[in-house]
DRENPA-431822 format. One record per residue (C-alpha): x, y, z. Coordinates in steps of 0.05 Angstrom, whole numbers, always signed. Each point is the difference from the previous one (the first is absolute). Layout:
BEGIN
      xx      yy      zz
       X       Y       Z
...
END
This chain:
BEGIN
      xx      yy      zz
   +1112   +2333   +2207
     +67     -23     -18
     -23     -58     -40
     -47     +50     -39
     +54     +42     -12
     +36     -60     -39
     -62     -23     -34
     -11     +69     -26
     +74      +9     -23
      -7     -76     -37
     -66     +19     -28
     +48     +69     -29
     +55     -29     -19
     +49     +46     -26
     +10      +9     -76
     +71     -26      -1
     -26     -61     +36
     -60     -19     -36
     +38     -58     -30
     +22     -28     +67
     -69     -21     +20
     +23     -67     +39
     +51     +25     +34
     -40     +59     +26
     -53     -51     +20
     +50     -37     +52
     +24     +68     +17
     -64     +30     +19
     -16     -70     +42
     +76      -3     +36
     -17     +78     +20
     -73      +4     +15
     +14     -63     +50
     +69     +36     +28
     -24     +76      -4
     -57      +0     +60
     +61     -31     +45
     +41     +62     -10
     -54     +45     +31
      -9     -54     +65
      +4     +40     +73
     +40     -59     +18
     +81      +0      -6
      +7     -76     -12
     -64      +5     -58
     +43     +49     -42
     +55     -40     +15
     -22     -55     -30
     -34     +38     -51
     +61     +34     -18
     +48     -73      +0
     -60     -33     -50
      +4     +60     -42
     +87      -7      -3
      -8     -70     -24
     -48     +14     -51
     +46     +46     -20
     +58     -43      +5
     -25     -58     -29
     -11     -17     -75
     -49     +12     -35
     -36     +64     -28
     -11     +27     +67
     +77      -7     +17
     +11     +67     -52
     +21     +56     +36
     -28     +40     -49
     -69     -19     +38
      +4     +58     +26
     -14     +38     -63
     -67     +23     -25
     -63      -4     +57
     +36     -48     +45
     +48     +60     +15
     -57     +37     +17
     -30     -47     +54
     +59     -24     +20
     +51     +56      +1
     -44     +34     +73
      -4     -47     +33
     +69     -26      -8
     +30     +64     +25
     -45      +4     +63
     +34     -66     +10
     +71     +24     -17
      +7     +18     +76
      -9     -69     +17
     +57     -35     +30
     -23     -60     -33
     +42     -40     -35
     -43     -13     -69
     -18     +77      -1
     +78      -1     -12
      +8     -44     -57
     -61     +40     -34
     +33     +60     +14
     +60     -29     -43
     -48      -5     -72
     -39     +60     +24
     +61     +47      +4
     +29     -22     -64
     -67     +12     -35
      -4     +67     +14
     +76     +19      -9
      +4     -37     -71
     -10     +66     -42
     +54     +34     +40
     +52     -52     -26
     -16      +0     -56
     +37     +77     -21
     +75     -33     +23
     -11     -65     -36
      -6     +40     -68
     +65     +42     +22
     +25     -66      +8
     -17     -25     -53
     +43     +25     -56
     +62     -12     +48
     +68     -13     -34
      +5     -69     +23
     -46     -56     -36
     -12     -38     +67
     -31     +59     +31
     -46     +14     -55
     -17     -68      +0
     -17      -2     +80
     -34     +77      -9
     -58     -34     -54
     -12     -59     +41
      -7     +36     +65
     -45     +45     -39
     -37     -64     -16
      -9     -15     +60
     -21     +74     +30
     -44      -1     -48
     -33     -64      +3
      +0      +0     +77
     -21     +77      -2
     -42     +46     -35
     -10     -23     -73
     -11     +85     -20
     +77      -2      -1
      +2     -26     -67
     -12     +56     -32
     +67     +35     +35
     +48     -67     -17
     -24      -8     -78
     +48     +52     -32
     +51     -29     +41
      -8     -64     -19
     -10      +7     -72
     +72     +34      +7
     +19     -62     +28
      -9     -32     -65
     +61     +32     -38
     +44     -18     +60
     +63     -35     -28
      +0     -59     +40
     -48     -54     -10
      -8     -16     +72
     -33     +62     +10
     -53      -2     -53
      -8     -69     +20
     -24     +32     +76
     -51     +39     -42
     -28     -49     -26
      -8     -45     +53
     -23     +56     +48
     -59     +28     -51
     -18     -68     -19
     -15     -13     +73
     -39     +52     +10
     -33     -12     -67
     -20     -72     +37
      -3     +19     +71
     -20     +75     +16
     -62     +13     +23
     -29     +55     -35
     +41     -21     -61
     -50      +3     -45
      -3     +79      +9
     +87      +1     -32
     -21     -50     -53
     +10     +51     -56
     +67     +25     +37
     +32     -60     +19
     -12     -47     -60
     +52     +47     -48
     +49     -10     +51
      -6     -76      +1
     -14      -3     -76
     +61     +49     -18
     +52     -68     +41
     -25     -43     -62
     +44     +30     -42
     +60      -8     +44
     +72     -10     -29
      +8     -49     +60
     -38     -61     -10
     -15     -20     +70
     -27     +64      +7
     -44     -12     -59
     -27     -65     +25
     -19     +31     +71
     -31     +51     -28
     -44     -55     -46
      -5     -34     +58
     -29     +47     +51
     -48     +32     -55
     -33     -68     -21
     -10      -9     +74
     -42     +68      +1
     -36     -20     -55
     -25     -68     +27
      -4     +32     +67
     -47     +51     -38
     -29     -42     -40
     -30     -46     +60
     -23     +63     +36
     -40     +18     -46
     -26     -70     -30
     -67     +23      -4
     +11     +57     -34
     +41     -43     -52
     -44     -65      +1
     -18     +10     -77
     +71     +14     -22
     +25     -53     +39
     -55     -50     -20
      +1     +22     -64
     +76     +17     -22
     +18      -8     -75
     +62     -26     -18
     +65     +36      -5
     -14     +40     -76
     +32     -38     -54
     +39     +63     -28
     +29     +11     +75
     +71     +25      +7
     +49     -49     -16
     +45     -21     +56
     -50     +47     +51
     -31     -38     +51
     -74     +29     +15
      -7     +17     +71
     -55     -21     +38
     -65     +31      +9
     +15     +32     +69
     +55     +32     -29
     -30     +24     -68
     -62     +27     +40
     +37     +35     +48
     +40     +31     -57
     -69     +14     -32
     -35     +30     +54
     +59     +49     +14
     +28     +15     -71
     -40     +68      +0
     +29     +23     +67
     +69     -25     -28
      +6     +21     -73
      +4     +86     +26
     +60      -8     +37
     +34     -52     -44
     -12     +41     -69
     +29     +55     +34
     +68     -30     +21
      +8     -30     -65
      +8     +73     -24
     +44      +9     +55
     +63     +44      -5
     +36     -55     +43
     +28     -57     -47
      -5     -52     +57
     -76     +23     +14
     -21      -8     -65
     +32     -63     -14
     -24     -35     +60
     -67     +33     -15
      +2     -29     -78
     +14     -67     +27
     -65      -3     +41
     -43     +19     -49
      +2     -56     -40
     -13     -40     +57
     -53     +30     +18
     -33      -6     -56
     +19     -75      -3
     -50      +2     +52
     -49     +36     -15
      -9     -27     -73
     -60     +15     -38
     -18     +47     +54
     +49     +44     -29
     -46     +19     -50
     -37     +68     +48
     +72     +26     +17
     +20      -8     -72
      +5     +69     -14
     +46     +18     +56
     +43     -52      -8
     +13     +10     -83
      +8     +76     +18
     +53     -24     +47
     +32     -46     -42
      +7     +60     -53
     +28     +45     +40
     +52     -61     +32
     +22     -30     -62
     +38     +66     -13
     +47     -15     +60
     +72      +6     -12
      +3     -63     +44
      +3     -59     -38
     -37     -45     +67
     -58     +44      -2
     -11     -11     -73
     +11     -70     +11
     -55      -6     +57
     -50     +51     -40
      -1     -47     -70
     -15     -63     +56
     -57     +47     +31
     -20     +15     -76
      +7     -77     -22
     -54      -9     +68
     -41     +38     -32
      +0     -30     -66
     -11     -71     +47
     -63     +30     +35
     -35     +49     -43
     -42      +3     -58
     +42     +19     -56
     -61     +46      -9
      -5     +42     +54
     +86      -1      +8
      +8     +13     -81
     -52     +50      -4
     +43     +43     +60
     +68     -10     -25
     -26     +13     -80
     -32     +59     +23
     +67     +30     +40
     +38      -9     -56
     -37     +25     -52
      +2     +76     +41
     +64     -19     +23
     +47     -49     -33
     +59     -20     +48
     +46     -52      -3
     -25     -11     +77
     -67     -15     -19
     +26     -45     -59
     +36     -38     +42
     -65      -3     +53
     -44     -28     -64
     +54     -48     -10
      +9     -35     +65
     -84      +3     +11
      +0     -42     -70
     +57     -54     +14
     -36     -17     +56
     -65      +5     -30
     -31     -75     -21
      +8     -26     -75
     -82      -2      -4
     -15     +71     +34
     +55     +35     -43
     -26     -29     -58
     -70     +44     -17
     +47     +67      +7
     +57     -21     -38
     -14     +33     -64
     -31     +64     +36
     +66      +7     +38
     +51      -7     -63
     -53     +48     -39
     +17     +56     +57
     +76     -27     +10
      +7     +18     -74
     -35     +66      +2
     +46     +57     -17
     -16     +39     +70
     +29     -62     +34
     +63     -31     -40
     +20     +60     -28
      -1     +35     +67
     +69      +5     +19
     +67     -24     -32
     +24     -11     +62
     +27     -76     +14
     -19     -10     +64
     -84     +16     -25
     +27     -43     -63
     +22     -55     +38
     -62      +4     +49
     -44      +0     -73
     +41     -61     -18
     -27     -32     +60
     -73      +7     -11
     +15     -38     -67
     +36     -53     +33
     -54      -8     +55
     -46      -5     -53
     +40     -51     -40
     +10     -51     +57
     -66      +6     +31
     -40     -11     -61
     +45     -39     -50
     -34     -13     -66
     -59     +49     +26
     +48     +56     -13
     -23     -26     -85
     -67     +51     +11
     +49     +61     +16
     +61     -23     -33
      +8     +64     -54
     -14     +58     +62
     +56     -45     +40
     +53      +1     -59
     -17     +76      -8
     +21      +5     +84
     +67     -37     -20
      +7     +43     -68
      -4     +58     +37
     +48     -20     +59
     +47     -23     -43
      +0     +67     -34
      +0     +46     +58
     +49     -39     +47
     +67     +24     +12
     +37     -60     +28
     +14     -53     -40
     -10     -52     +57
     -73     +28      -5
      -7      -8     -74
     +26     -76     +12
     -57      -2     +54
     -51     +18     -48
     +33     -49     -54
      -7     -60     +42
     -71     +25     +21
     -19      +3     -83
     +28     -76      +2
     -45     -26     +59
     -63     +35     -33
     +12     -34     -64
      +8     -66     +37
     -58      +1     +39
     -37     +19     -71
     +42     -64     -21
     +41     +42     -63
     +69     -11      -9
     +23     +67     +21
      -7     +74      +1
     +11      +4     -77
     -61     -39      -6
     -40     +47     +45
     +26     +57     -39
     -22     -39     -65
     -65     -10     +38
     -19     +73     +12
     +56     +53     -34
     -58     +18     -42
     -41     +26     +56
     +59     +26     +41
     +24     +43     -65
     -65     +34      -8
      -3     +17     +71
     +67     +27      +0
     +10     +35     -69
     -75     +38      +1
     +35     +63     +29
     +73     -14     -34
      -8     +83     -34
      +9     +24     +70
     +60     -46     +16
     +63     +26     +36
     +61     -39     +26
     -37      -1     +71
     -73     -30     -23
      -7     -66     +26
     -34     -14     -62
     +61     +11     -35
     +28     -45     +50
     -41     -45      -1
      +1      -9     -79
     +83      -7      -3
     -19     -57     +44
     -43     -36     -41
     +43      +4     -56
     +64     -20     +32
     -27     -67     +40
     -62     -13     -43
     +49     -42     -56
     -35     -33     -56
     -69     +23     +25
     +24     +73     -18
      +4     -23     -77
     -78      +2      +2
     -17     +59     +14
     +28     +42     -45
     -55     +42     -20
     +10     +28     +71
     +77      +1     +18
     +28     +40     -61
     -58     +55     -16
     +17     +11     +80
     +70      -2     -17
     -17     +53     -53
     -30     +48     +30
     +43      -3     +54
     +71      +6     -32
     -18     +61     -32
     +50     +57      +5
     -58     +37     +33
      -6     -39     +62
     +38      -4     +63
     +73     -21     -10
     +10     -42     +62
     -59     -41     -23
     +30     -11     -73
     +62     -17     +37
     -34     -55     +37
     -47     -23     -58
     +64      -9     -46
     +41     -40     +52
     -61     -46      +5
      -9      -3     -78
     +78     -21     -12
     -11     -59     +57
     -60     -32     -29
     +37      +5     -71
     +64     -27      +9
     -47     -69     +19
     -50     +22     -51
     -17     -69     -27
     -32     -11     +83
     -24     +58     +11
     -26     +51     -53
      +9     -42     -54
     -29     -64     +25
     -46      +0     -49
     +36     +24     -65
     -48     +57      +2
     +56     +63     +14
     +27      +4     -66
     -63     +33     -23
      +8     +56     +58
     +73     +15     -25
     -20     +64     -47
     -31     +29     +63
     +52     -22     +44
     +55     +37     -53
     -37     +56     -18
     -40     +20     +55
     +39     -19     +65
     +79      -6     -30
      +4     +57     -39
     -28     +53     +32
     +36     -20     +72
     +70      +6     -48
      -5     +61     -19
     +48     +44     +32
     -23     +37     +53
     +51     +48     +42
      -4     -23     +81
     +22     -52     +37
     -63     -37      +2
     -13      -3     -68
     +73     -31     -15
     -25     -44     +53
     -56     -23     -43
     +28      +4     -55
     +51     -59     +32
     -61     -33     +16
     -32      -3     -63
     +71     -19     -40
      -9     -57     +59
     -60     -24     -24
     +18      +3     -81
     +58     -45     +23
     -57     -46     +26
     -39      -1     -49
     +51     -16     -60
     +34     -49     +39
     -55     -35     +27
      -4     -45     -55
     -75     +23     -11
      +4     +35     -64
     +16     -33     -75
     +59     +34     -34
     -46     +44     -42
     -31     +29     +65
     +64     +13     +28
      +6     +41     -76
     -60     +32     +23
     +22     +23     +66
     +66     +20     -32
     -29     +37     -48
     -43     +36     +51
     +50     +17     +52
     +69      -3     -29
      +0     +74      -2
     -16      +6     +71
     +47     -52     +14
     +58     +44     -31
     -20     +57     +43
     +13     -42     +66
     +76     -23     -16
     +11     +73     +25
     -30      -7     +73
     +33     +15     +61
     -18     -74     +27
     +49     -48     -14
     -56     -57     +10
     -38     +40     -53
     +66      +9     -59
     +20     -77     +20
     -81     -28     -23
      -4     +47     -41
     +55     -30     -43
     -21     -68      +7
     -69     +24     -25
     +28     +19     -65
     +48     -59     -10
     -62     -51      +9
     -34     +53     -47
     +59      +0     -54
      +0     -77     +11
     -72      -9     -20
      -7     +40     -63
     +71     -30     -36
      +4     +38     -61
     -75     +29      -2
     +12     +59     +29
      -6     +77     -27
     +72      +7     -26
     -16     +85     +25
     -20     -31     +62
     +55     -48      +6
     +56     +60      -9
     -35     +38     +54
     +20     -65     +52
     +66      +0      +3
     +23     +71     +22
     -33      -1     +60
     +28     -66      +7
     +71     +28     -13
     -13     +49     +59
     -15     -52     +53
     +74     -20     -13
     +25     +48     +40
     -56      -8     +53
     +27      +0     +72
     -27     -67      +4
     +45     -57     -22
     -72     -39      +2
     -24     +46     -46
     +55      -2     -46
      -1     -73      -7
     -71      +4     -15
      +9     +57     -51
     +55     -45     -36
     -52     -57      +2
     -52     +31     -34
     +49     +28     -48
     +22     -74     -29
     -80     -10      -5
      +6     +70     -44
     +64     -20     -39
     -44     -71     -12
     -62     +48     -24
     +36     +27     -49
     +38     -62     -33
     -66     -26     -10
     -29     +64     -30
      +4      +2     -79
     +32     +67     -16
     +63      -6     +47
     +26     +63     -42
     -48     +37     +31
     +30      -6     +68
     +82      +9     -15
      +3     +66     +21
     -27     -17     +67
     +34     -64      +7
     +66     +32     -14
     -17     +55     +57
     -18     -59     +42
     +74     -28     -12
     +29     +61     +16
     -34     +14     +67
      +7     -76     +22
     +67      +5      -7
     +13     +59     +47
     -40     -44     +50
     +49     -63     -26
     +50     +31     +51
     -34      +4     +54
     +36      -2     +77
     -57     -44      +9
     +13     -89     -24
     -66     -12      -7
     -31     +56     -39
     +66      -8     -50
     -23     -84      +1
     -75     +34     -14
     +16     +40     -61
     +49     -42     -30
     -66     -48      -9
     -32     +55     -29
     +55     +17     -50
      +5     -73     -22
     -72      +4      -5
      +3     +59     -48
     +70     -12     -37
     -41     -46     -49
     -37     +57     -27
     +56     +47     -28
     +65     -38     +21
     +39     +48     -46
     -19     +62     +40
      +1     -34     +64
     +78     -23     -17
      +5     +77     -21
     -30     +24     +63
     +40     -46     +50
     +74      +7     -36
     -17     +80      +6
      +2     -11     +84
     +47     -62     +13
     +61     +45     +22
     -51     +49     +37
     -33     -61     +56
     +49     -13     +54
     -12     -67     -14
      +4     -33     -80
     -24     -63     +31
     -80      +9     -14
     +11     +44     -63
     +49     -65     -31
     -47     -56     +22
     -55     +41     -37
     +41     +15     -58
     +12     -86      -2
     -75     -11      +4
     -12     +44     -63
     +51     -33     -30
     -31     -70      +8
     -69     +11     -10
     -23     +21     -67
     -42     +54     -10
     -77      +2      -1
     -35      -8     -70
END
């Protein structure tokens, strides 16, 4: 009956043991011979029965396990070995020993985990690898009440203790019997010491798991005959510097990925730093393992990686763009693209920017290839890199690009225009300069790969394109559009490319300088405007074509932004746009008789801004009308020419000493206007008011204003040296110093008068 018994319980195995066919087989034989002896009426026949069954039990092999006594065989044998227990014998002693300890495991196992976290590291250590041992010798259910504890074991400071972990979960990854029930439990917990900061715990954690996979992996041979037979190679666009574990452990990973991924997603989101950076760093592994099989828990994992790439913590990120790279290895770009695109067109982050980054860096050249231009079309769509000026979703945007660009090299041709419009607008929206330099280098790479010199020659390549798209809406322009942005851009980088278009940059300009439209946007427009012209000949002029904008530049931008306007802001502008005059005469753009043009245009307006508050604005202001004066020689209006110098004469007393220079400047270029005028009659009365209030300013506390108008006086004394000589003798004694008034009074005296 005995023997049935065992032949029924082998024909049954138990679920855990289904794998452990063999060593059931010798089991059940050892047993069903041993078991009738332990029912025998005779002393001496259990006796003997009992001493064979010790030394099975003692001796190796897979009968030797005192964990025989798990599963059916501690249901046949556990009554009769207790009606034997009363037995003085001395082999129903040494059973007793492994009989006792099986059924007393559990109850150790609630000290060893108060034990456990002790303060000393030798204790811990000698609390996980007795709790190997209870375990392994004991009931296997325990498990389940040592995992937490363990796992905890894993942020323990000193290595030797993590080390224990390993080695003790490894064992029973190899070794316990109804291990293949913890699989999904106990495979983290092994997988988790890869990522050690100690090396030798590293390499016996790599060690002990690609035992359990070729442990695995000849258990269940049949089951993997075609896989095995029929391997292909290691994939040619594997992981650089990854070495591809073997099929045991891949399968394993596999099999239990779906039991796994729950519980790991979760702690990634963990409010405990440590959790969810050890939890980070086992994704990625993981999925090293499970490889294209990633593909039915894609969803999951990219919603993870969303949520995880937010994390303050810079490991997490680091460990979530490796999991995202993974997927990029593994997965169609189709079924991963069509996810992330999707996510970000409801919800652009710079998370899921990031996520669509990594997947494509470590996508292959020839899978990326077919999407590329669908993925810079939707990059450069307006709901996408124009969501946020933020620089941490610019700098993730910036990435994309950059994945692009060094997965795909010249294939990045195709989608070259939506990629520059990515950079345009990054370069407009960012804040930090170190960004903006990013982006720079990133314009340089694409036009290498395209093999152009450089970013000028991309802009040269497609401005025309990128102006249309940017100036269609420029009538609802304020300083905040990115258009606006966007544009300022284009004209301050695009250099001799901007000379070509425009038909598009100044009817933009235009309309957009008007006195009607926002002031902060004028403001910006203008600074632009007086870059690009001060290197007019390349940039806006790079193809001699500006000259014929300059009536509507005058006209309709100049003069209506110098008109005086009371505010702050509109002084401001009007600064702005006495800027950008400055420019434009002194650009060396315009003939002499456009410069007449201007002059005659905006010398009025000009007059009107010697009396700002802004020094800036008085001190170009008078340089403006010297270059002016210096143009026209004698061809000016000799009404207009009168009307110069009083408001000159006012800027002599300007708080400025700048400004004063500059006034007595311009007022030699005046003097030097009217000696070559024809009717020098005309002007005495104003000259000789000229002499008078130059020489009040001929004693001034200040040297180099007194040095200043002296020149000026010179300048003038050859016009009317009589009334000069008049004027100076008349305030000699009144100047606390003769010394200016007598070298003037020499000068007359040496140089003859004007004809």
């Amino acid at each position: 009956m005995a023997a049935l018994g065992v032949a029924e319980a082998v024909a049954a195995p138990h679920p855990a043991e289904g794998a452990e066919t063999a060593e059931a087989v010798e089991l059940s034989r050892t047993l069903s011979r041993l078991l009738p002896g332990l029912e025998a009426d005779s002393k001496p026949g259990r006796r003997r029965a009992l001493e064979a069954l010790r030394r099975a039990l003692e001796e190796p092999g897979p009968a030797a396990d005192p964990t025989a006594f798990q599963g059916p065989w501690a249901r046949l044998l556990l009554p009769r070995l207790l009606r034997c227990l009363s037995d003085p014998a001395e082999g129903c002693r040494a059973l007793a020993v492994h009989l006792h300890f099986h059924m007393q495991s559990e109850s150790l196992i609630g000290p060893l985990m108060q034990t456990i976290s002790h303060q000393h590291w030798k204790v811990r250590v000698a609390a996980i690898e007795a709790t190997g041992a209870a375990i392994h010798c004991g009931n296997g259910k325990s498990v389940d009440d040592v995992l937490s504890h363990f796992a905890q074991r894993l942020f323990d400071d000193v290595p030797q203790v993590r080390r224990a972990v390993a080695s003790v979960v490894g064992g029973w990854l190899l070794c316990l019997r109804d291990r293949y029930s913890f699989f999904h439990k106990l495979i983290p917990l092994l997988l988790s010491s890869l990522n050690d900061e100690v090396p030798e715990v590293r390499h016996l954690a790599a060690s002990l798991w690609e035992d359990v996979g070729l442990q695995w992996q000849k258990e269940n041979e049949e089951d993997l005959k075609d896989k095995l037979d029929f391997a292909p190679p290691t994939p040619l666009h594997y992981p650089p510097h990854e070495r591809r574990p073997v099929l045991g452990c891949r399968e394993l990973v596999f099999r239990n990925l779906s039991k796994i991924l729950p519980a790991l997603c979760h702690d990634i989101t963990d409010w405990v730093v440590g959790t969810r950076v050890k939890s980070a760093q086992l994704l990625p592994v993981l999925l090293l393992h499970a490889e294209e099989h990633i593909t039915q828990h894609l969803e999951v994992i990219l919603r993870t990686l969303f949520q995880a790439c937010t994390d303050e913590e810079a490991a997490v990120v680091h460990s979530c763009t490796r999991s995202a790279e993974l997927v990029g290895t593994f997965v169609s770009p189709e079924v991963f693209l069509k996810l992330i695109l999707s996510t970000l067109k409801k919800t652009p982050s710079a998370s899921g920017l990031l996520v669509l980054a990594s997947a494509m860096r470590g996508c292959p050249r020839e899978a990326l290839q077919p999407h590329l231009a669908a993925i810079a079309t939707e990059l450069a769509q307006a709901h996408i890199c124009q969501a946020s000026e933020n620089d941490l979703y610019l700098e993730h945007l910036l990435l994309c690009v950059q994945a692009l660009v060094s997965v795909c090299h010249e294939d990045c041709g195709m989608a070259s225009l939506q990629l520059m419009d990515v950079l345009l607008t990054i370069v407009a929206l960012a804040g930090a300069t170190g960004l903006r330099d990013k982006a720079q280098e990133t314009m340089d790479s694409l036009a290498m790969v395209e093999g152009v010199s450089g970013c000028q020659d991309l802009y040269r390549k497609h401005i025309g394109p990128l102006l249309e798209r940017v100036t269609a809406s420029h009538l609802d322009w304020t300083a905040h559009s990115p258009e606006l942005l966007q544009f300022s851009v284009i004209v301050a980088q695009s250099g001799p490319a901007l000379g070509e278009v425009l038909p598009h940059v100044v009817p933009t300009l235009r309309a957009c300088l008007q006195p009607s439209q926002d002031p902060q946007m004028r403001l910006k427009l203008f600074s632009i405007l007086s870059t690009v012209l001060l290197r007019a000949a390349d940039t806006i002029n790079s193809q001699g074509q500006f000259p014929s904008y300059l009536e509507t530049v005058t006209k309709d931008i100049l003069a209506p932004n110098l008109q005086w306007r009371a505010g702050r802001t509109a002084a401001a502008i009007r600064t702005a746009a006495v800027s950008c005059l400055w420019a434009l005469i002194s650009s060396e753009v315009l003939s002499a008789k456009q410069i007449r043009d201007v002059q005659e245009t905006l010398m009025p307006q000009v007059l009107t801004t010697l009396e700002e508050d802004s020094q800036m604005t008085r001190l170009i202001s008078c340089h403006i009308i010297n270059t002016f004066l210096k143009t026209s020689g004698g061809m000016t209006d000799p009404e207009k020419l009168i009307k110069i110098y009083p408001e000159l004469l006012k800027r002599l007393d300007d708080v400025s000493n700048d400004v004063r220079i500059a006034a007595a400047s311009t007022l030699v270029t005046w003097l030097q206007c009217v000696k070559a005028a024809n009717a020098k009659s005309y002007y005495q009365s104003s000259v000789q008011y000229l002499y008078r209030e130059l020489l009040v300013h001929l004693d001034d506390p200040e040297r180099a204003i007194q040095d200043a108008i002296l020149e000026v006086l010179k300048e003038g004394s050859g016009l009317f040296p009589d009334l000069l000589v008049k004027e100076t003798e008349a305030v000699i004694r009144k100047h606390r110093s003769a010394t200016y008034c007598e070298q003037l009074l020499q000068h007359v005296q040496a140089v003859p008068a004007t004809q």
